[in-house]
N, C-alpha and C positions, 0 to 999 in steps of 0.2 A: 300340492307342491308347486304346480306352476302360479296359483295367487301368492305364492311364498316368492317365487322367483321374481315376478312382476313387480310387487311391493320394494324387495328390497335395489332393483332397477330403477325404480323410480328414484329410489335413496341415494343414487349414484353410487351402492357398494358392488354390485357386479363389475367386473373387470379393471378395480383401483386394489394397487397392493395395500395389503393391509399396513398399519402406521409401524410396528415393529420391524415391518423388510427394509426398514428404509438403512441400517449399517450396513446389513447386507451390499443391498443395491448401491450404495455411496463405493464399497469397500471394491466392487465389482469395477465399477466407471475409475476409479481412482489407477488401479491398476489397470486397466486397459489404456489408460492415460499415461501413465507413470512405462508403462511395457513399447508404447510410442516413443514417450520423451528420447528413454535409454537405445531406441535404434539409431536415433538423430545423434548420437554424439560421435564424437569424431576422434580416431584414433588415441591421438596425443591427450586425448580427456575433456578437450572443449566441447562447446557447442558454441556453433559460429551463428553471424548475427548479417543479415544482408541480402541480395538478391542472389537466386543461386549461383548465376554466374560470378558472383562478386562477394559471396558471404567470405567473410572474415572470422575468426577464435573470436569470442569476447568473453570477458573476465565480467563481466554483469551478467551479462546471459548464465553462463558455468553456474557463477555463482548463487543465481537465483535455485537454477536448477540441481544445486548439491543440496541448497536450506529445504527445498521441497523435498527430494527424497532419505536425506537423514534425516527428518521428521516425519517421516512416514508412519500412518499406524499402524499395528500390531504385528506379524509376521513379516508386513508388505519391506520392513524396516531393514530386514537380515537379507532378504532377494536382490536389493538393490546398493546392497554393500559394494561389490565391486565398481559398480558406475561411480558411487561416492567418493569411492578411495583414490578414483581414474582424475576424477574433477579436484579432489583437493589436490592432490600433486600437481595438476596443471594451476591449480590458482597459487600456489607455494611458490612453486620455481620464476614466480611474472611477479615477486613484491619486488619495488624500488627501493632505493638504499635509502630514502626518506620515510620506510614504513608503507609507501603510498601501493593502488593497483590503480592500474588506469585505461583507457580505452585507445585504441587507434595507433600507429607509429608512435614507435619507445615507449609506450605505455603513457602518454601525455596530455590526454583527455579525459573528462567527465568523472576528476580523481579522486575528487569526494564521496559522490554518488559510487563510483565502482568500490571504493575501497569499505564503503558505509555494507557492500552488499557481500563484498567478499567478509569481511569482519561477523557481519552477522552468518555468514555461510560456516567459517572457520570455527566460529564459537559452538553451532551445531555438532558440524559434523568430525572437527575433529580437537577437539579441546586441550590434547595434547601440545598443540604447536602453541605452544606459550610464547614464542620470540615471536613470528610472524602475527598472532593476537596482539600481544602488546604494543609491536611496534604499530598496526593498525592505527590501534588505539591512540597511540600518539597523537600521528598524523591529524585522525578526525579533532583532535582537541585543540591539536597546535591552530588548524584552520577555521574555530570557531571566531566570527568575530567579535573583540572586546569591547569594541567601542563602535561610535558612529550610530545613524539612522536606523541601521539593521543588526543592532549589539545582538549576537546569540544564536546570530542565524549561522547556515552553512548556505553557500553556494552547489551550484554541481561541482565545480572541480576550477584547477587555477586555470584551464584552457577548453574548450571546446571547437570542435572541428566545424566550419561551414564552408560548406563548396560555395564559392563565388567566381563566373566565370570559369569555370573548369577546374578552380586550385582550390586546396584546403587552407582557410585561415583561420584565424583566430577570432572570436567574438568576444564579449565582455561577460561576466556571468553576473544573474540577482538574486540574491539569495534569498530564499522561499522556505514556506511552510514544507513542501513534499521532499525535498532534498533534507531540510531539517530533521522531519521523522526517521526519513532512513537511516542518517549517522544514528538517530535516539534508539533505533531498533539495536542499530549494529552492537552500541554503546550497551543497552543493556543486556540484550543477550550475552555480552562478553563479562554481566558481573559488574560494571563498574560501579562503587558504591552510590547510594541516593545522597550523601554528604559531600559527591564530588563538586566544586564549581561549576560545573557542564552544566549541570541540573537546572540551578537558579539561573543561569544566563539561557538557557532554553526557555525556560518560563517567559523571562522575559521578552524575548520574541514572539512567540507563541499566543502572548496576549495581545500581539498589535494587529496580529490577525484575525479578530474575534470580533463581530459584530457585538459587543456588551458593553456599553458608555461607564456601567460601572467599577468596569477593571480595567479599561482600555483609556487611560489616562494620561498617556504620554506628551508631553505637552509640544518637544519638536516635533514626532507623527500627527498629532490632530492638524498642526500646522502645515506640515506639508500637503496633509488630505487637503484642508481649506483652501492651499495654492488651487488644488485642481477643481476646486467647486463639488468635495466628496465630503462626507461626513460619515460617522460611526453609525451602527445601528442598533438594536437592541433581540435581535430575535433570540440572538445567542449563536449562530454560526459562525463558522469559520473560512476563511477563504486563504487564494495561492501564495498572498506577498504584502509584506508591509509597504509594499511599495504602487501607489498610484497608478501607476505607467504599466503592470501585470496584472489584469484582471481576466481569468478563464472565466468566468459567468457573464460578467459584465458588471451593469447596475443597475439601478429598481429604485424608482421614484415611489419617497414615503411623505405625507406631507409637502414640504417645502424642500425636502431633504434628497440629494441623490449617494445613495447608500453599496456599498459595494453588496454585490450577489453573497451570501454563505451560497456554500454547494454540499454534496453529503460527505465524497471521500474526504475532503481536508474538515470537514466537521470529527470526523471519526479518526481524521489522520490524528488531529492536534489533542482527541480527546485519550487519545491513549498514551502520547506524547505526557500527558500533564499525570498520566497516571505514573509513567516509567519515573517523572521527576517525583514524585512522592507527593504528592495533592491526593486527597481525598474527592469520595465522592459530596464532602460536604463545603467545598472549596467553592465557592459562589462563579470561578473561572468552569469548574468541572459542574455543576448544577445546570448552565445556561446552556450547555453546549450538548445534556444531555435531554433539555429540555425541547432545544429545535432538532434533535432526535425525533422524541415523541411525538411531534409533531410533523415531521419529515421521513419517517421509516417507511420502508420501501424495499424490496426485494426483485420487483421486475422493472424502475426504471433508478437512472440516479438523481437524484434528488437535488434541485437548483437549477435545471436544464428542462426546458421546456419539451413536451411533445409536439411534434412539427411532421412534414412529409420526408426531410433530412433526418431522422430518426436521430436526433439530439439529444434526447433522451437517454439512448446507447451510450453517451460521448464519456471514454473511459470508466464506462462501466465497470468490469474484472477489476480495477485498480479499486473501485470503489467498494467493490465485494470485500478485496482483502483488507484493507481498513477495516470497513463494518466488521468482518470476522474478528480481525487484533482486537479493534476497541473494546468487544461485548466478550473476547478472551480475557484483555486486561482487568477489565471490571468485574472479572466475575460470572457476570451475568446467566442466567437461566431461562428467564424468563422476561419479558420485556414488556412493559405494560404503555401503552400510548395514551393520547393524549385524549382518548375518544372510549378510554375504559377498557379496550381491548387487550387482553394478553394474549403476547404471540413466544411462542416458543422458539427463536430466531433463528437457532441451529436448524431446526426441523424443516422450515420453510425457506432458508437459503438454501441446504442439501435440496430439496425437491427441484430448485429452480434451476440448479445449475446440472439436476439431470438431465430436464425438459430442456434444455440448448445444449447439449452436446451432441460434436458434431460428429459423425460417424461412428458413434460408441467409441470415440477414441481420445479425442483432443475438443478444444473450445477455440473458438473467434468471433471477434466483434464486428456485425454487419456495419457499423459506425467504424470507421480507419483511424480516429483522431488518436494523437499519441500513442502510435504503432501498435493498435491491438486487432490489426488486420494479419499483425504474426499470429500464428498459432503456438509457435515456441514461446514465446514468452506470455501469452495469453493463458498458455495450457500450465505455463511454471505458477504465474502467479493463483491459479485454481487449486492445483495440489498444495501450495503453503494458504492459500486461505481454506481448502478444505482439513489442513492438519491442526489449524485455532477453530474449527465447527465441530470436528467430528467426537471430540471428548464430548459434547454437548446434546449430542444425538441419541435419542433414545426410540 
């Protein structure tokens, strides 16, 4: 018996749960998560957003955190009914009479973006509220735009807030890949047909953000990259903005060529994006993107981001979970075969990773601060909706 014990020690099976605990133990952390969230919310139904002295209601926050728990799996769904029904009423009562939701005084910030997350929140959790859906709906379409350099994109919203000087002003907004997906989440969670116009003029965005020369054609964009001494690339990622002047990776000298960064989350953002618009997996846009995948999968850092002593690596990690989660939800996926032969079971090995960091068996946060995932409320919201596109997957 003890060369039996020894042996299988050696094997590393003593003291690792066996592969089957792992619903279990996801189903356990989720709710010890989810049984957090629901202390944190606030009377009136929000969950405020800010330093304690200073947190405010936000309508993105709520929002995030109704889609997380009306999609909750299996019993976890019925427990957190009352918090859900707390949060839709509070995101109902804040729509603008232009359909919109928005952030900060009179509801006049970041109105794309909030309304992209209330839209998708409302579609979840309460599908009834047909007027406040639709008119959503509007909104996000009226504000796509038709034309120009960045046809098809969205912005965050018509305003956003920056302290300058002690006062809140106004900034300019650029419209980007990551605000795009969100309206395309919102957009399709609420149903909107794949034959709407939305579709194709996302597409069309979509591809200017794509390192693939073969579908990245545009002839004012290639020009404007050329203004800045940038060129297309070919890995097949995807990066923040068709715009030169936004670059969250940076860029990567290929040859002769200075090539903007792909990175993983807007790889996976834009890949699921092309899936909502009705592209195939055999769409030579949706092949490339799935191919610097295979070539870039990753579960403990995000991918495009170097490792360093600044743990860069980290930088908007959880964002890049829940992508990775959407994409290989959209697609299908079971199984994910890389580029080095290995098939990896995705769900299985995201579940474990985001055990092994959780922080106090309760909630998650990013040792990395960049784009506010030094919150744990919004760190821990976007775990629970990326842990409800893994957990179907989990065996």
């Amino acid at each position: 018996m003890k060369t039996m014990l020894i042996a299988l020690a050696a094997l590393g099976m003593i003291g690792r749960p066996p592969q089957d605990d792992l619903p279990r133990r996801l189903t356990e952390a989720y709710g010890r998560a989810a049984d957090w969230l629901v202390s944190q919310q606030d009377a009136s139904g929000a969950w405020k957003q800010g330093p304690p002295d200073k947190a405010q209601p936000s309508l993105a926050y709520t929002g995030l955190m109704v889609a997380a728990l009306a999609d909750a799996p299996g019993a976890l769904r019925a427990k957190y009914l009352p918090a859900v029904q707390k949060g839709v009423a509070f995101i109902v009562s804040k729509q603008s009479s232009d359909g919109s939701f928005g952030e900060g005084p009179g509801n006049a910030f970041l109105k794309v973006y909030t309304t992209s997350i209330a839209l998708m929140s409302l579609s979840l959790a309460a599908p009834d509220k047909k007027d406040a859906i639709g008119n959503a709906r509007g909104y996000l379409k009226a504000n796509q735009l038709k034309e120009g350099p960045d046809k098809g994109s969205l912005g965050y919203g018509d305003k956003e807030m920056k302290i300058d000087q002690g006062k809140p002003v106004e900034k300019p907004m650029i419209p980007n890949l990551s605000t795009t997906g969100f309206a395309a989440e919102g957009l399709a969670r609420s149903g909107l047909p794949k034959d709407d116009p939305f579709w194709k003029l996302v597409v069309e965005y979509v591809q200017k953000c794509q390192n693939n020369s073969e579908t990245n054609t545009d002839k004012d964009f290639l020009a404007r990259l050329k203004a800045k001494g940038l060129s297309i690339g070919d890995d097949g990622g995807l990066f923040y903005a068709a715009d030169p002047g936004d670059m969250k990776a940076g860029t990567i000298k290929i040859t002769d060529k200075e090539i903007i960064k792909s990175y993983g989350s807007m790889t996976y953002d834009g890949l699921k994006t092309y899936i909502y618009a009705g592209l195939t997996k055999d769409d030579p846009r949706v092949k490339a993107a799935i191919d610097w995948v295979r070539k870039n999968y990753s579960v403990e850092s995000h991918p495009g981001f170097s490792f360093d002593d600044k743990r860069t690596h980290l930088m908007g990690i959880f964002y890049y979970y829940l992508m990775m989660a959407r994409a290989f939800d959209a697609l299908g996926e079971k199984t994910f075969t890389t580029f080095d032969g290995k098939a990896h079971e995705w769900a299985n090995e995201l579940g474990e990773q985001l055990l092994k960091i959780q922080k106090e068996e309760k909630m998650w946060v990013n040792e990395n601060p960049r784009w506010w995932e030094a919150d744990p409320l919004l760190v821990t919201s976007y775990v629970l909706n990326t842990l409800n596109s893994t957990m179907k997957y989990v065996h």
